[in-house]
C-alpha positions as CSV (number, residue, x, y, z in Angstrom):
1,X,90.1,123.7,79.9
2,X,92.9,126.3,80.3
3,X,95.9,124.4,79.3
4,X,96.6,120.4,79.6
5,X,98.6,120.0,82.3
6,X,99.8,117.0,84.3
7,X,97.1,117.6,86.8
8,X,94.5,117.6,84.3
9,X,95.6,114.7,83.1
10,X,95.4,112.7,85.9
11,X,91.7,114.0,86.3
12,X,91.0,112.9,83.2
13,X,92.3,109.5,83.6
14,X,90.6,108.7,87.1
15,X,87.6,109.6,85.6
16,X,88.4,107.1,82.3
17,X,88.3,104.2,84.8
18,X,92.3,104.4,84.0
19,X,93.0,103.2,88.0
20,X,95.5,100.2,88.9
21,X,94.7,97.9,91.2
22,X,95.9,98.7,95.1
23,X,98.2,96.2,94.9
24,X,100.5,97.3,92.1
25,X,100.4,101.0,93.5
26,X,101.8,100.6,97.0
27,X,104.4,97.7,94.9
28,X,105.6,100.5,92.5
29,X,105.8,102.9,95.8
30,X,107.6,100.4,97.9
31,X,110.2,99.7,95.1
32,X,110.7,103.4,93.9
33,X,112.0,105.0,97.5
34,X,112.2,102.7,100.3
35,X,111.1,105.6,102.5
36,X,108.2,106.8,100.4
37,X,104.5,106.3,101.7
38,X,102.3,103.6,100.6
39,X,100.4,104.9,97.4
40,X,102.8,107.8,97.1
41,X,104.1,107.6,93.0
42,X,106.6,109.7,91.5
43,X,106.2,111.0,88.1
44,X,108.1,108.7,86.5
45,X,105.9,106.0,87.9
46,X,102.7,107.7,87.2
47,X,103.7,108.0,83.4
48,X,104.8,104.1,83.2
49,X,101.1,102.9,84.6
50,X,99.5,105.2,82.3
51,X,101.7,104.1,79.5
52,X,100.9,100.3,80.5
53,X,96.7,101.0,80.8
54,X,96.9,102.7,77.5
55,X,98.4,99.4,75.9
56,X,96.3,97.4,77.8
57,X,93.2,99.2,76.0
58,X,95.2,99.0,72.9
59,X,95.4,95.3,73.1
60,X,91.8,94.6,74.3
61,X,90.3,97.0,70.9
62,X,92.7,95.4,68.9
63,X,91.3,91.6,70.0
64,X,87.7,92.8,70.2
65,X,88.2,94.3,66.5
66,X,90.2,90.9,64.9
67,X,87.1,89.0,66.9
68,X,84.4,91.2,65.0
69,X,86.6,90.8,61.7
70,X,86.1,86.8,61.9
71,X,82.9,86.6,63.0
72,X,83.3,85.3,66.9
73,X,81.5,88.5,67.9
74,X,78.5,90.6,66.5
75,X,78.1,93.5,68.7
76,X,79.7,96.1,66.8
77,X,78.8,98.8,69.4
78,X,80.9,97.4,72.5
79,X,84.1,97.2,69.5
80,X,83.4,100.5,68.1
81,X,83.2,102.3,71.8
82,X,86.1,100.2,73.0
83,X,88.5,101.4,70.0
84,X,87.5,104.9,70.4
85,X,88.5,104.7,74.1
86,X,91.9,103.6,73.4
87,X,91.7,106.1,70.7
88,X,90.9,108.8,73.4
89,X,93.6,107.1,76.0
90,X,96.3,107.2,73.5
91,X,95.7,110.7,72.2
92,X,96.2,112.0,75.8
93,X,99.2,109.9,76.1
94,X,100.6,111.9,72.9
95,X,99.8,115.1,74.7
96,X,101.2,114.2,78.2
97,X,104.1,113.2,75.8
98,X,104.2,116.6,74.2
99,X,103.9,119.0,77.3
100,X,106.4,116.8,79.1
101,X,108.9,117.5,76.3
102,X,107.5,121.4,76.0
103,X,108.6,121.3,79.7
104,X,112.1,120.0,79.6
105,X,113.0,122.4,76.2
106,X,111.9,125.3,78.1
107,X,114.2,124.2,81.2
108,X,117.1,123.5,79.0
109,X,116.2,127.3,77.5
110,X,117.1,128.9,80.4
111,X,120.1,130.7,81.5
112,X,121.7,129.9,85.2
């Protein structure tokens, strides 16, 4: 990969099974800009369902892992592969984070 950028991003999440449902899209679309297509997302939009998948996989390891802890479940393979996915999601999330901020020191850096 030569640099993580937004569009690599969004690669990697498609291919992370990261998708909302169709629903919710063309909701968030109809809501941000009345004129916008249906399924058209602005960046701002794109970031806040990627923020709310990556708690969503927070929340399922973390309830997979207190399940395993108290004995409701023994399959620690489907816990361990779940936490390392929200591991993975939320480690991207961190680097979205920090390129988006890269971004908006190197606008502020320059001269008009």
């Amino acid at each position: 990969m030569d640099g993580f950028t937004i569009s690599n991003s969004n690669r990697f999440l498609e291919s992370g099974n990261l998708n909302l449902n169709k629903a919710s899209q063309a909701e968030t679309a109809r809501v941000s800009s009345p004129s916008a297509v249906p399924g058209d997302k602005s960046f701002a939009d794109t970031l806040k369902s990627a923020i709310s998948e990556v708690n969503q996989m927070q929340q399922i390891s973390n309830k997979k892992i207190q399940e395993l802890s108290v004995g409701k479940t023994d399959n620690v393979a489907d816990v361990m592969i779940t936490a390392e996915k929200a591991d993975i999601a939320m480690r991207v999330m961190v680097q979205v984070r920090n390129k988006v901020i890269d971004a908006y020191n190197e606008i502020m850096r320059m001269q008009l």
